[in-house]
gemmi code that builds the backbone of each chain (N, CA, C; Angstrom):
import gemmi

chains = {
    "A": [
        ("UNK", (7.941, 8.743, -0.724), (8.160, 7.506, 0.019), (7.012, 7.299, 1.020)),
        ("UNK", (6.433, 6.257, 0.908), (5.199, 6.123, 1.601), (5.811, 4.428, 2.114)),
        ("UNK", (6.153, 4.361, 3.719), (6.452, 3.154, 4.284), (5.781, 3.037, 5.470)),
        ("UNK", (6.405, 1.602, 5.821), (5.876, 1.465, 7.332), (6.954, 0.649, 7.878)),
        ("UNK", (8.150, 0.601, 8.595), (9.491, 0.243, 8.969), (9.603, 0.080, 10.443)),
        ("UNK", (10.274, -0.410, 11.026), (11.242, -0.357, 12.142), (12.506, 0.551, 11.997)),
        ("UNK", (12.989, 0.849, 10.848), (13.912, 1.723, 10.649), (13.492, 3.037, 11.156)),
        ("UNK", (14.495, 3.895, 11.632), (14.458, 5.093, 11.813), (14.389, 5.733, 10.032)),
        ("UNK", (14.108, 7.424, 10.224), (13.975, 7.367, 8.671), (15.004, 9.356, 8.719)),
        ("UNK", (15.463, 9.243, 7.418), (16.201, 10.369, 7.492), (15.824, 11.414, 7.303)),
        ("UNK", (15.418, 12.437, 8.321), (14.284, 13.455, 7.498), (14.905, 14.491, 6.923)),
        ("UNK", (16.314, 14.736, 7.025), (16.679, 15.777, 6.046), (17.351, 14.974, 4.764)),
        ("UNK", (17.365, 13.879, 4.178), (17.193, 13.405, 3.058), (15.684, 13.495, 2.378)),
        ("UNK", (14.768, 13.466, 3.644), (13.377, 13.615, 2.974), (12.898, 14.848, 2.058)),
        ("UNK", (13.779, 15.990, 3.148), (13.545, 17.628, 2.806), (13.937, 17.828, 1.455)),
        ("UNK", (15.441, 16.953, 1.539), (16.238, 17.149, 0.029), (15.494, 17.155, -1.010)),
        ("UNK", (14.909, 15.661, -0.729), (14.275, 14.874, -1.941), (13.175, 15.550, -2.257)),
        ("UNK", (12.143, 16.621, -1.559), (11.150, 17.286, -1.619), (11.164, 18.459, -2.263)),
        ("UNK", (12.717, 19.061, -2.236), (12.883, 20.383, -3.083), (12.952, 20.196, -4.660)),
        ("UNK", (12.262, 20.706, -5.309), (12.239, 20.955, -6.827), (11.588, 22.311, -7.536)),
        ("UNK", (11.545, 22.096, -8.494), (10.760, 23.336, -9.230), (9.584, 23.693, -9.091)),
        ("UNK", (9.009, 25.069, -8.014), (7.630, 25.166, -7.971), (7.812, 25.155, -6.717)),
        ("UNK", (8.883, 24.225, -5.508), (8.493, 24.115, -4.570), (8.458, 25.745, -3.969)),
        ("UNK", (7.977, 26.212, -3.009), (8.055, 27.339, -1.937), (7.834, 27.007, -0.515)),
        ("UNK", (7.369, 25.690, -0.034), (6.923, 25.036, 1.275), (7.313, 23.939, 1.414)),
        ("UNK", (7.745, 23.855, 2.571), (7.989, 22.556, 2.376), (7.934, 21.930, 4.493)),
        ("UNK", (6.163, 21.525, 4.672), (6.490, 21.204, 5.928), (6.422, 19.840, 6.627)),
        ("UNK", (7.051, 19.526, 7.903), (7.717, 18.692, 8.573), (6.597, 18.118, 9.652)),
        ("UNK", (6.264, 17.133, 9.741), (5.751, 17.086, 10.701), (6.741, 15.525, 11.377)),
        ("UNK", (6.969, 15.683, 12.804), (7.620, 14.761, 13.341), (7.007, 14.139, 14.431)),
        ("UNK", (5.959, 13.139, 14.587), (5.331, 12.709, 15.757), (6.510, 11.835, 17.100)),
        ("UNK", (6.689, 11.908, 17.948), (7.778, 11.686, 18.553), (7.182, 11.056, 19.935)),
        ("UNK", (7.999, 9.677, 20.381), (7.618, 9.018, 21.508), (7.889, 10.269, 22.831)),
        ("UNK", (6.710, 10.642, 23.496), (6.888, 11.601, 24.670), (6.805, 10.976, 25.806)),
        ("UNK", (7.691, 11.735, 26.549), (8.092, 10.956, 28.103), (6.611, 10.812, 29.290)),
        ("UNK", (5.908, 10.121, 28.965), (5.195, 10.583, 29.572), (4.549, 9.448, 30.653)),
        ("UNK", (6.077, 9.743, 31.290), (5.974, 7.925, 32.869), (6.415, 7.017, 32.172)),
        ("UNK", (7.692, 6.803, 30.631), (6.917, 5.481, 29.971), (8.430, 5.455, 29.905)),
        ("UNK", (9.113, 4.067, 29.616), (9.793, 3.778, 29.187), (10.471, 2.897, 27.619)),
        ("UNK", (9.424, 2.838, 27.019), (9.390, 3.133, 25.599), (8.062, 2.323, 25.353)),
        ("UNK", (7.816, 2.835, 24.083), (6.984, 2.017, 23.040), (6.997, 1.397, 21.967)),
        ("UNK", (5.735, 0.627, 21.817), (5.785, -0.474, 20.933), (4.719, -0.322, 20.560)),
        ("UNK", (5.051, -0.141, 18.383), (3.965, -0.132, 17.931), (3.783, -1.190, 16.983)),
        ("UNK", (2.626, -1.600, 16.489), (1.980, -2.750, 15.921), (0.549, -2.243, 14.900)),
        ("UNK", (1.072, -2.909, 13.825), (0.312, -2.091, 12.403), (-0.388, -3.860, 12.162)),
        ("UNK", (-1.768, -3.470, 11.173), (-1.772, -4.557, 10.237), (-1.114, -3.713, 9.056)),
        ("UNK", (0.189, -4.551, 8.733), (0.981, -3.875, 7.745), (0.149, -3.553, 5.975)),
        ("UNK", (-0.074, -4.372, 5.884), (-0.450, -4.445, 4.144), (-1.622, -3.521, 4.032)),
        ("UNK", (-2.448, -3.759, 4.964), (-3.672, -2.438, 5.038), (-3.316, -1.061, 5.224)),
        ("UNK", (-2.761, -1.386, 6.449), (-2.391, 0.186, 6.902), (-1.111, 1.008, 5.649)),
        ("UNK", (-0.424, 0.301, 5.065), (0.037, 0.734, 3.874), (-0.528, 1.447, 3.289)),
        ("UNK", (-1.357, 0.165, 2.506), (-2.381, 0.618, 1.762), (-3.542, 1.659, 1.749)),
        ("UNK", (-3.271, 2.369, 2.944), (-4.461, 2.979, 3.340), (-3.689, 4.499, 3.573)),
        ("UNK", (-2.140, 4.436, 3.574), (-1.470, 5.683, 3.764), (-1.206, 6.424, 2.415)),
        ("UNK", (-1.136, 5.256, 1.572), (-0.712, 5.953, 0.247), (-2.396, 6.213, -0.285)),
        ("UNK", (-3.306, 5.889, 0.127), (-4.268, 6.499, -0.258), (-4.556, 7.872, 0.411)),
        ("UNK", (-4.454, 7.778, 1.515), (-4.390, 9.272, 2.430), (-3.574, 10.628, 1.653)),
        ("UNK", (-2.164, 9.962, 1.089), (-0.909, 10.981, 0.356), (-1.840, 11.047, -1.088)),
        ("UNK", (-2.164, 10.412, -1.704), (-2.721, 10.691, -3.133), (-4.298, 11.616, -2.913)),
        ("UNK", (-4.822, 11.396, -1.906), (-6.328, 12.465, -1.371), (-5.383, 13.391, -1.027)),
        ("UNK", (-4.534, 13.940, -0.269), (-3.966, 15.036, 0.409), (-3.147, 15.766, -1.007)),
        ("UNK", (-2.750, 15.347, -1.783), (-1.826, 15.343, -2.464), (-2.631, 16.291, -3.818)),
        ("UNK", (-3.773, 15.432, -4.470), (-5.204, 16.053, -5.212), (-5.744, 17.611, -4.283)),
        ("UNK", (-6.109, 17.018, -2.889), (-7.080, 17.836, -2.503), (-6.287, 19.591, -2.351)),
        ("UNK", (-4.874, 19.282, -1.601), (-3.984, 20.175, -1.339), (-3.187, 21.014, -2.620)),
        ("UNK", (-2.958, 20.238, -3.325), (-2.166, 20.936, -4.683), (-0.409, 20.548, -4.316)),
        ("UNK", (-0.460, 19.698, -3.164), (1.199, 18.911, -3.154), (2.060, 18.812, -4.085)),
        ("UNK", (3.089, 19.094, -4.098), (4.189, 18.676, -4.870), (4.527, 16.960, -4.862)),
        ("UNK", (4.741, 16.772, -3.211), (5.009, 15.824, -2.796), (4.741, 15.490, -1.741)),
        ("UNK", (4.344, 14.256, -1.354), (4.090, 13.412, 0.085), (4.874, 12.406, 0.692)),
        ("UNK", (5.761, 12.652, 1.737), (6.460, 11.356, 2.077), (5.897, 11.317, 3.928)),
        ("UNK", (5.333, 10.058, 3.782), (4.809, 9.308, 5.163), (5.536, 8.120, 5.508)),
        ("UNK", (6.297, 8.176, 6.527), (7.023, 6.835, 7.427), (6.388, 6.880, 8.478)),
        ("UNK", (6.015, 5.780, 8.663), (5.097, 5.536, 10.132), (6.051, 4.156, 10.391)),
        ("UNK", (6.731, 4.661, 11.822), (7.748, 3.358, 12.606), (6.886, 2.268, 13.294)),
        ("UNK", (7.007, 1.139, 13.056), (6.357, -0.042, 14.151), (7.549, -0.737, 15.266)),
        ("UNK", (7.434, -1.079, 16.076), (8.263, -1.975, 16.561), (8.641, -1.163, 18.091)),
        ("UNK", (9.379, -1.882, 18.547), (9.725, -1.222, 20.022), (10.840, 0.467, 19.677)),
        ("UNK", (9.759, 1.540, 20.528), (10.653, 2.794, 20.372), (11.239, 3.441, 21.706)),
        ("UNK", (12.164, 3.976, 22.082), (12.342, 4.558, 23.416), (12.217, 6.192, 23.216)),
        ("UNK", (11.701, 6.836, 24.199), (11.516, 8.054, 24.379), (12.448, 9.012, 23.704)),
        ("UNK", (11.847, 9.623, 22.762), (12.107, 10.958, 21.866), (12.484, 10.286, 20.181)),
        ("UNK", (12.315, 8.864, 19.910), (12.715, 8.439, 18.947), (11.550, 8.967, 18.092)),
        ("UNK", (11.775, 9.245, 16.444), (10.779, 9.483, 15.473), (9.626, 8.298, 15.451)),
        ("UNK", (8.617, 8.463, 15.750), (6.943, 7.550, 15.659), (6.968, 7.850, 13.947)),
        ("UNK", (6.604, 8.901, 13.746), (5.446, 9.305, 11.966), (6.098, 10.410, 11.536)),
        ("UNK", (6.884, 10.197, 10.259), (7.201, 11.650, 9.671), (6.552, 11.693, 8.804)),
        ("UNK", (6.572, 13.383, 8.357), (5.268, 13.106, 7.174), (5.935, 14.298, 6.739)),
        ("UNK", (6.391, 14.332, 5.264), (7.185, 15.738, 4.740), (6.002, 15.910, 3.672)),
        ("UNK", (5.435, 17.251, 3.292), (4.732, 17.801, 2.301), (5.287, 18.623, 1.954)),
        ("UNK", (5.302, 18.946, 0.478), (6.272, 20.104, -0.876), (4.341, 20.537, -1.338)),
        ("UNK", (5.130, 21.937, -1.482), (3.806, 22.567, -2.099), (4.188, 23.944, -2.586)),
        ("UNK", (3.185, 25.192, -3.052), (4.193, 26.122, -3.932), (4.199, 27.615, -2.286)),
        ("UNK", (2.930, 27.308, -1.981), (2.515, 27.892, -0.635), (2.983, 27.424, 0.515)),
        ("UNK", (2.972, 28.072, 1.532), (2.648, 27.233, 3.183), (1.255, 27.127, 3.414)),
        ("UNK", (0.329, 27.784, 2.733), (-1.110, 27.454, 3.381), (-1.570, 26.063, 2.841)),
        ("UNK", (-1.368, 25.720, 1.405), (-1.439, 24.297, 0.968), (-0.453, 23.445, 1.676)),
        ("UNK", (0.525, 23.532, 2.010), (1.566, 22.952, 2.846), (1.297, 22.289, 4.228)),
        ("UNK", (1.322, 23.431, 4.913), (0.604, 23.072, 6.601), (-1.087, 22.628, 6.250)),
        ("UNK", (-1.783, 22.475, 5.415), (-2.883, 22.384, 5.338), (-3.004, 20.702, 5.010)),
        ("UNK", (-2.091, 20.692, 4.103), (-1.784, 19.433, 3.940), (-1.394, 18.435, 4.680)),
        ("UNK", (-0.271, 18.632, 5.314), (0.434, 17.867, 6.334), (-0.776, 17.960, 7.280)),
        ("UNK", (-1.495, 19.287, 7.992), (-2.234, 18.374, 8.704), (-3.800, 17.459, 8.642)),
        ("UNK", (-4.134, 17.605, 7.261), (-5.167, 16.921, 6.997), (-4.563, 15.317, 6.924)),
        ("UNK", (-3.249, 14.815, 6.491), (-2.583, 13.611, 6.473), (-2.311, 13.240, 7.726)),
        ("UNK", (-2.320, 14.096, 8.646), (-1.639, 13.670, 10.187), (-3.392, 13.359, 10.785)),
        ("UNK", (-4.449, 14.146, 10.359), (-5.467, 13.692, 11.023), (-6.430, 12.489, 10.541)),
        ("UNK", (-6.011, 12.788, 9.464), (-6.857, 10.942, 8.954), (-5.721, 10.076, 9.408)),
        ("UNK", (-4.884, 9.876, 9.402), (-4.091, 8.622, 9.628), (-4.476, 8.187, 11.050)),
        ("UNK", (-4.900, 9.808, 12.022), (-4.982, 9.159, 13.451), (-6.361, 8.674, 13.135)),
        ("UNK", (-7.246, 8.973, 12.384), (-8.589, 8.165, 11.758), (-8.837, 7.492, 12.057)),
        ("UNK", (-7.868, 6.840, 11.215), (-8.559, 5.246, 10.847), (-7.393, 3.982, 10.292)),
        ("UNK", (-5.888, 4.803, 10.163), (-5.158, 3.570, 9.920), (-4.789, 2.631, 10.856)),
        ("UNK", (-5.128, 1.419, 10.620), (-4.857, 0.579, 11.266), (-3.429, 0.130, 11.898)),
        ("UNK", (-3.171, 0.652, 13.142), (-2.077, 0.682, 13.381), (-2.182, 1.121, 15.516)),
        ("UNK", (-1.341, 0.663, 15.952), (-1.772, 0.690, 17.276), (-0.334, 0.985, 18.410)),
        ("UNK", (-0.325, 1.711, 19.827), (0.760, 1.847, 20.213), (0.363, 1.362, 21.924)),
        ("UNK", (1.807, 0.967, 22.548), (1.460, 0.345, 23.762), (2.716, 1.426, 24.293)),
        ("UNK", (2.374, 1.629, 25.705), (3.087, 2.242, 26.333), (4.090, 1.293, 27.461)),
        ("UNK", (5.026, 1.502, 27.696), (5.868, 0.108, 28.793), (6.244, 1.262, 29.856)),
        ("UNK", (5.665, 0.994, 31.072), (6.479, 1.352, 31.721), (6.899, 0.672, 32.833)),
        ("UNK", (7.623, 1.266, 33.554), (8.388, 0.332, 34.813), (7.425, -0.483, 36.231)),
        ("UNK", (6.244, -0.389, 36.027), (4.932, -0.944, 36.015), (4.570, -2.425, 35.407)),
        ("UNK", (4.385, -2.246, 34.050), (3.933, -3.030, 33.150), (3.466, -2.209, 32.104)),
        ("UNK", (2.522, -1.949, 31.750), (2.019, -1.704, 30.010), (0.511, -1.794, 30.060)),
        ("UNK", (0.461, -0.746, 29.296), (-0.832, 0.101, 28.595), (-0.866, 0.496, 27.314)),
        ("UNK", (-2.356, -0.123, 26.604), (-2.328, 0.554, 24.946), (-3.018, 1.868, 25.194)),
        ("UNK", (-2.116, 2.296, 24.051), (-3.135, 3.631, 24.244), (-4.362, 4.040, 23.271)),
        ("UNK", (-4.971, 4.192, 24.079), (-6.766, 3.985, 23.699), (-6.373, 4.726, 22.719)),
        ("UNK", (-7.740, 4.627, 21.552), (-8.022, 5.740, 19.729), (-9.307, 5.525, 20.157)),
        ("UNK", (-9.654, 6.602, 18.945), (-10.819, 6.969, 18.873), (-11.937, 5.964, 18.890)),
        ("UNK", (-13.200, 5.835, 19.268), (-13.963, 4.933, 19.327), (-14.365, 5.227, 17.603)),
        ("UNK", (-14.802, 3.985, 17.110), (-14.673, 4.129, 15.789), (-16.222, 3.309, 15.520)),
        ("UNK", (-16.969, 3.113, 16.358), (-18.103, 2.883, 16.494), (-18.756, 1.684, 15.375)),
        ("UNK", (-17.643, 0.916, 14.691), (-17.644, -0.045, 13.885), (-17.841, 0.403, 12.449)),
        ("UNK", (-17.922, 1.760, 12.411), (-18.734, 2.272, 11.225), (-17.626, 2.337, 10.246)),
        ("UNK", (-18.509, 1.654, 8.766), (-17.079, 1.484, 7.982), (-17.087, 2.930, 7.177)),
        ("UNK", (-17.432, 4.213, 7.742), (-17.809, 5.458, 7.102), (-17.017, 6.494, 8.327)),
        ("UNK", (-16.588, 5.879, 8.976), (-15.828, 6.524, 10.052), (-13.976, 6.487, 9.270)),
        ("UNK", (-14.237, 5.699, 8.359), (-12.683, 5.731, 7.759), (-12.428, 7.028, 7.426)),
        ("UNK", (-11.192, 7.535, 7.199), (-10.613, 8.517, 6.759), (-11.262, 9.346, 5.574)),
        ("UNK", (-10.863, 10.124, 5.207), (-11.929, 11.096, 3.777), (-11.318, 11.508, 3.176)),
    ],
    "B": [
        ("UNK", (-14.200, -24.468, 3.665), (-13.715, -23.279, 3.071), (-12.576, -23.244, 4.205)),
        ("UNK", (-11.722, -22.345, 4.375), (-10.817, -22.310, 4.886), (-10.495, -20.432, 4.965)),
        ("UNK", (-10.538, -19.855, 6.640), (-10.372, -18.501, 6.735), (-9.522, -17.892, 7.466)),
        ("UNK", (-8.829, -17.211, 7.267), (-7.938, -16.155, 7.969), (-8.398, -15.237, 9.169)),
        ("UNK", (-8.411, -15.523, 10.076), (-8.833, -14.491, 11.183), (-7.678, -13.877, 11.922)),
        ("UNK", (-7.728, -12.704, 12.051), (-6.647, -11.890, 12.639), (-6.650, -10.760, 13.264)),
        ("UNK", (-6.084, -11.183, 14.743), (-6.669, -10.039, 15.715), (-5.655, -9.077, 15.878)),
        ("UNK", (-5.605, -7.754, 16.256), (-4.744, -7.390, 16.455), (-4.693, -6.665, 17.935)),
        ("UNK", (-3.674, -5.960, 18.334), (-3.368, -4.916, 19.954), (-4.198, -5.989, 20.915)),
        ("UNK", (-4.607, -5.173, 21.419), (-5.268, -6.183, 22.984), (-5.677, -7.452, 22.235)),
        ("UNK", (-6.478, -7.336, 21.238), (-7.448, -8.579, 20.516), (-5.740, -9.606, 20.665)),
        ("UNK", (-5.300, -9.489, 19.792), (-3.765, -9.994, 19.953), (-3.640, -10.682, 20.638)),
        ("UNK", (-3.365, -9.820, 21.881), (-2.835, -10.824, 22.969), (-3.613, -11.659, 24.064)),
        ("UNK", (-5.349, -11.346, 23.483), (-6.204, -12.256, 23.860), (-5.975, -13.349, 23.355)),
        ("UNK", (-6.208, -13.507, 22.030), (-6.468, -14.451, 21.055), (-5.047, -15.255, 20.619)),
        ("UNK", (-4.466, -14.783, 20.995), (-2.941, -15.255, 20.400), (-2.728, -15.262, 18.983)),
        ("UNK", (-2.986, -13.877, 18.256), (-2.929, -13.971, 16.904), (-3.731, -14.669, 15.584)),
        ("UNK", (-3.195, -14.752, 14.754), (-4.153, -15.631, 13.373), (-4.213, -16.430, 13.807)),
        ("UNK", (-5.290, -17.144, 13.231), (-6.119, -17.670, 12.895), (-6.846, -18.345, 12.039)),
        ("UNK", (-6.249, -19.729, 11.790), (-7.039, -20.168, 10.618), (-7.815, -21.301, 10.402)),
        ("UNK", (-8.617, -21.045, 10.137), (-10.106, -22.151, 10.704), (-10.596, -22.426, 9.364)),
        ("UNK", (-10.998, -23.598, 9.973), (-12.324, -23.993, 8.633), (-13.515, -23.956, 8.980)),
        ("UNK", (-14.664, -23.630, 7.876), (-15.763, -23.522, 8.795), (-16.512, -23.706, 7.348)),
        ("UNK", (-17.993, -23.947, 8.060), (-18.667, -24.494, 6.333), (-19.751, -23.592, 5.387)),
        ("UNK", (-19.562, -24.002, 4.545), (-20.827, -22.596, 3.620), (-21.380, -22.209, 4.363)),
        ("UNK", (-21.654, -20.792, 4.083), (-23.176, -19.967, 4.760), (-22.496, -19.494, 6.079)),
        ("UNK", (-21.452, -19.490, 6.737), (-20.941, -19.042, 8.241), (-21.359, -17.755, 7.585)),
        ("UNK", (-21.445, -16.953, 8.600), (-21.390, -15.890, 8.791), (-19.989, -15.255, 9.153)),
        ("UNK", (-20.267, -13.539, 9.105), (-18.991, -13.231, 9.638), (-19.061, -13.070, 11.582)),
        ("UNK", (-20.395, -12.794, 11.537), (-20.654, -12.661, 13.150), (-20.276, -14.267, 13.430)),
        ("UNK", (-21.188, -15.271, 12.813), (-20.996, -16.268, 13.257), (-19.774, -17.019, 13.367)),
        ("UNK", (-18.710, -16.723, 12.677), (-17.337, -17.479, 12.216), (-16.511, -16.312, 13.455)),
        ("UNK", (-16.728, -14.913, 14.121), (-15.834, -14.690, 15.025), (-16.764, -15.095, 16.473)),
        ("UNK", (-17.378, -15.404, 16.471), (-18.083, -15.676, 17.681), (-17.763, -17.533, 17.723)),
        ("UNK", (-17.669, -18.460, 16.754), (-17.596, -19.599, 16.941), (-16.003, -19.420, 17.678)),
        ("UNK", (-14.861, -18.435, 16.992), (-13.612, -17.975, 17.654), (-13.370, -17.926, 19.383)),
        ("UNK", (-14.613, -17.254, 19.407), (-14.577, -16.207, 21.069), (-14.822, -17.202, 21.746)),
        ("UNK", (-16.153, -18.119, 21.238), (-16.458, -19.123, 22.639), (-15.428, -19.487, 23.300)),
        ("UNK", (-14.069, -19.764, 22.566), (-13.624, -20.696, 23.498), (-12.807, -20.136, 24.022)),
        ("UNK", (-12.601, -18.806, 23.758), (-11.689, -17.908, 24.909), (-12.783, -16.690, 25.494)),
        ("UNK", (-13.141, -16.860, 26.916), (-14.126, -16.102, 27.774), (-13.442, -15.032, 27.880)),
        ("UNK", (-12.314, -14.623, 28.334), (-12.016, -13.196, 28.114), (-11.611, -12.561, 26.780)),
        ("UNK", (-11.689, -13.335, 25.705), (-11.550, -12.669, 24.422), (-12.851, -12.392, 23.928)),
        ("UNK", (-14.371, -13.337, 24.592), (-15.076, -13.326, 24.108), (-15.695, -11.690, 24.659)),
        ("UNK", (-15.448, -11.889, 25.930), (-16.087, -10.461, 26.758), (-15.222, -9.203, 26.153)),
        ("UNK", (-14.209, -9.195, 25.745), (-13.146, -7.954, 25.354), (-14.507, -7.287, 24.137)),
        ("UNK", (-14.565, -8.771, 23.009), (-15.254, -8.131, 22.085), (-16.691, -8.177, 21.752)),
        ("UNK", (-17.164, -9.111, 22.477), (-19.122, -8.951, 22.218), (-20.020, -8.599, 23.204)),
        ("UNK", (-20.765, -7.960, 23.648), (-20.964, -7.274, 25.038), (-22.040, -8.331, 25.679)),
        ("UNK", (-22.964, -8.172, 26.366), (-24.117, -9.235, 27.194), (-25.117, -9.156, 26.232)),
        ("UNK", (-25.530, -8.636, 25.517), (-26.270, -9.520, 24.485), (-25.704, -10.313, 22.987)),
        ("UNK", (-24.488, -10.067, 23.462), (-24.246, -10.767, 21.710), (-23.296, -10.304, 20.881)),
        ("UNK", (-23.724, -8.708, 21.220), (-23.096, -7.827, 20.040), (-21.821, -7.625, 20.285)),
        ("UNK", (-21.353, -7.179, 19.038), (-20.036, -6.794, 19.398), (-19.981, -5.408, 19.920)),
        ("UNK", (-18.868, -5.108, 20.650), (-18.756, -3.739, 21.136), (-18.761, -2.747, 20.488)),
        ("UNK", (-19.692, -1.843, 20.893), (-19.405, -0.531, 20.067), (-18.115, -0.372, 19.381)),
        ("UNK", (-16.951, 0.129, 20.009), (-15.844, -0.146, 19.187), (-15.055, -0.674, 18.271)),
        ("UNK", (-15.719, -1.909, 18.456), (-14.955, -3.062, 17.669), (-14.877, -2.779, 16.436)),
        ("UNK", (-13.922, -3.192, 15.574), (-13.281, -2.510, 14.375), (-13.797, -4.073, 13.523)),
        ("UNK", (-13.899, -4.268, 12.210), (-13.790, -5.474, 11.472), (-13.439, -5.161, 10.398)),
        ("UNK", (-12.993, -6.251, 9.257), (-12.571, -5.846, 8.025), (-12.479, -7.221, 7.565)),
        ("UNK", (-12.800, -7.007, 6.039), (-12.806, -8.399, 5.290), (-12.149, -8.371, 4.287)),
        ("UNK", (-10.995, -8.499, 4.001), (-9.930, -8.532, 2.887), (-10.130, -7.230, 2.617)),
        ("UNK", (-9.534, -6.194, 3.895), (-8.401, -5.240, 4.209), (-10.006, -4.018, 4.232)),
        ("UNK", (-11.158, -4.224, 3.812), (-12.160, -3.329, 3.492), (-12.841, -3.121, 5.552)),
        ("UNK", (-13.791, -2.164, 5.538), (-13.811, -2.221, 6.985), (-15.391, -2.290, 6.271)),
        ("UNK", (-15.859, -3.580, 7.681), (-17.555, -3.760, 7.350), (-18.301, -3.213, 7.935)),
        ("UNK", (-19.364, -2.873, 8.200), (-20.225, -2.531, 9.381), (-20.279, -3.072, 10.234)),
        ("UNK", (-20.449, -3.267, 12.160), (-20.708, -4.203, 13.106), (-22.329, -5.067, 12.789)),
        ("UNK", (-23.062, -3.736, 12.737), (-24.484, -4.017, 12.736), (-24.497, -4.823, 11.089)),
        ("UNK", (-24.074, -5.259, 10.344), (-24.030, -6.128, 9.070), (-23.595, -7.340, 9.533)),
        ("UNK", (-22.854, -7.811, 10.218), (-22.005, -8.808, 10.688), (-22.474, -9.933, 10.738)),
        ("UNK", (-23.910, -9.950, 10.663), (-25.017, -11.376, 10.925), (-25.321, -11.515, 9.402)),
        ("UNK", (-24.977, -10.589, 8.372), (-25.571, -10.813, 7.328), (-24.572, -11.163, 6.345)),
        ("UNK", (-23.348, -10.935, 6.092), (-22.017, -10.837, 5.954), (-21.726, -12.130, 5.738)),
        ("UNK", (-21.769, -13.006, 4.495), (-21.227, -14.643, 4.498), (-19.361, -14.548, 4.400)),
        ("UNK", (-19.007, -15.434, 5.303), (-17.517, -15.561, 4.160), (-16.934, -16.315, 3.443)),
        ("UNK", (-15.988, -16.181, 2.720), (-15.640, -17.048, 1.334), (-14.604, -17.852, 1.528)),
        ("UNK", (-14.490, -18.891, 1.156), (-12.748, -19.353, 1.067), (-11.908, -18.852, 1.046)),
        ("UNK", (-11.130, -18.870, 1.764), (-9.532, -17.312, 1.559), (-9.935, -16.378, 1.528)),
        ("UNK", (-10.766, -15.943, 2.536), (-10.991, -14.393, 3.107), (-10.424, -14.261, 4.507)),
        ("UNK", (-9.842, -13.246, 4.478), (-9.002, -12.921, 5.603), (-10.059, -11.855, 6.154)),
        ("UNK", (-10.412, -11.960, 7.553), (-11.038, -11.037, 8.207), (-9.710, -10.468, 9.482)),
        ("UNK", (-10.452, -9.396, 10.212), (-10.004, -8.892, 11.053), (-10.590, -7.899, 11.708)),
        ("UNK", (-10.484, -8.314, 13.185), (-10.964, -7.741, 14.085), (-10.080, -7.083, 15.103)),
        ("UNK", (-10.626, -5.869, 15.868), (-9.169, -5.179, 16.466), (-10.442, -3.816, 17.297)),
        ("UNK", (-9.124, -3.355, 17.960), (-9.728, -2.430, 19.009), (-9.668, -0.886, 18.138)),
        ("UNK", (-9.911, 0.449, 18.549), (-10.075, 1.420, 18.076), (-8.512, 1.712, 17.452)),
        ("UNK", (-7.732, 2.802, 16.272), (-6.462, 2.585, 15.617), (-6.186, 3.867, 16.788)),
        ("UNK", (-4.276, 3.937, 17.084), (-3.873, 4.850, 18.210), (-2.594, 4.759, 17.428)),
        ("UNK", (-2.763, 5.115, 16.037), (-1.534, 5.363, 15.025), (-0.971, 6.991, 15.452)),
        ("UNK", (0.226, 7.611, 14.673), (0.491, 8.325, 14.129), (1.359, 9.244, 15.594)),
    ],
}
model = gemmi.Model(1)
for chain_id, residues in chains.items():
    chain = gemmi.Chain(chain_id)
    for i, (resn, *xyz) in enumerate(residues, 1):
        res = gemmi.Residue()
        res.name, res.seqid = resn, gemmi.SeqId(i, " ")
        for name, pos in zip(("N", "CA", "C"), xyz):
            atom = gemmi.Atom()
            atom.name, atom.element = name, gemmi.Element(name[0])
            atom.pos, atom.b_iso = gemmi.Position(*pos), 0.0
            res.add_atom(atom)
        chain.add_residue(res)
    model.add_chain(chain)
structure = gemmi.Structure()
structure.add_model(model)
structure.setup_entities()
């Protein structure tokens, strides 16, 4: 399952769906709104790209790693503190292809997918800065 | 021709979103977001610095592909091309 929702997403249906024949790994990664002065966030994707650009990330991770399986939900929309941001479940026969996996998918996505988060707090609001990406269309993900 | 421009995060809430303009053969892509900016001074300063250019940062893309900044003068666009411009990604 490769989405991009306002829905919360179920991650031990994800785990389920990840166990099969061959599997031996199977890891979790859960990016999570942190308290940090804020009173929730709000995130904002260009949807059809940034899609498009995750299921390319899961099919490179997926080749490069030796994956069983890739499931990426990345939440948009207003979140409050400790709600799921990005799950990302990887099946593999190892944990070293496993965790290797999950985090080569967790670090391109902070790359280059197009996708953005604002912080609210009892203040007003702040985005939170990414990487300077220096316009370069070679700075995308790998 | 007729184009899609679409800002997103800060660009966003400069610009107040898409964007759809007409503009005539041969625009450029520099030239077709800069004809944009003139008329908003703090959208224009967010994204092109004191000579022109766009900011180091600045992100672009032309039907979903990401272009170079430094190409941007050379870059024509087409009828029903959706561009987009936006600040650095703070996904995941």
């Amino acid at each position: 399952m490769i989405a991009i929702q306002t829905e919360d997403v179920d991650i031990g249906q994800l785990i389920n769906a990840a166990k099969g024949r061959g599997v031996g790994a199977i890891v979790v990664f859960d990016g999570i709104v942190r308290d940090d002065d804020i009173c929730e966030m709000e995130l904002e994707a260009y949807e059809e790209v940034a899609l498009k650009e995750l299921e390319k990330i899961a099919a490179e991770a997926q080749a490069a790693h030796h994956l069983f399986s890739v499931d990426i939900v990345h939440r948009i929309g207003r979140l409050a503190v400790g709600e799921n941001i990005l799950v990302i479940v990887v099946s593999a026969g190892h944990r070293k292809e496993a965790y290797e996996g999950s985090r080569a998918i967790i670090e391109a996505i902070k790359a280059g997918v197009p996708i953005w988060k604002k912080e609210l707090t009892k203040d007003g609001s702040r985005w939170v800065p990414g990487d300077h990406a220096h316009g370069n269309p070679h700075g995308q993900h790998s | 021709m007729t184009i899609k421009v679409r800002f997103f995060a800060r660009f966003r809430e400069l610009f107040g979103g898409d964007i759809v303009t007409a503009v005539s053969p041969g625009t450029s892509f520099m030239g077709l977001v800069k004809e944009i900016a003139e008329k908003n001074p703090e959208g224009y300063e967010a994204i092109f610095d004191q000579n022109g250019a766009f900011r180091e940062f600045v992100i672009l893309m032309k039907n979903g592909k990401r272009i170079d900044c430094a190409r941007a003068t050379e870059i024509p666009v087409a009828d029903g091309d959706e561009i987009a411009v936006f600040p650095p990604v703070a996904g995941g």
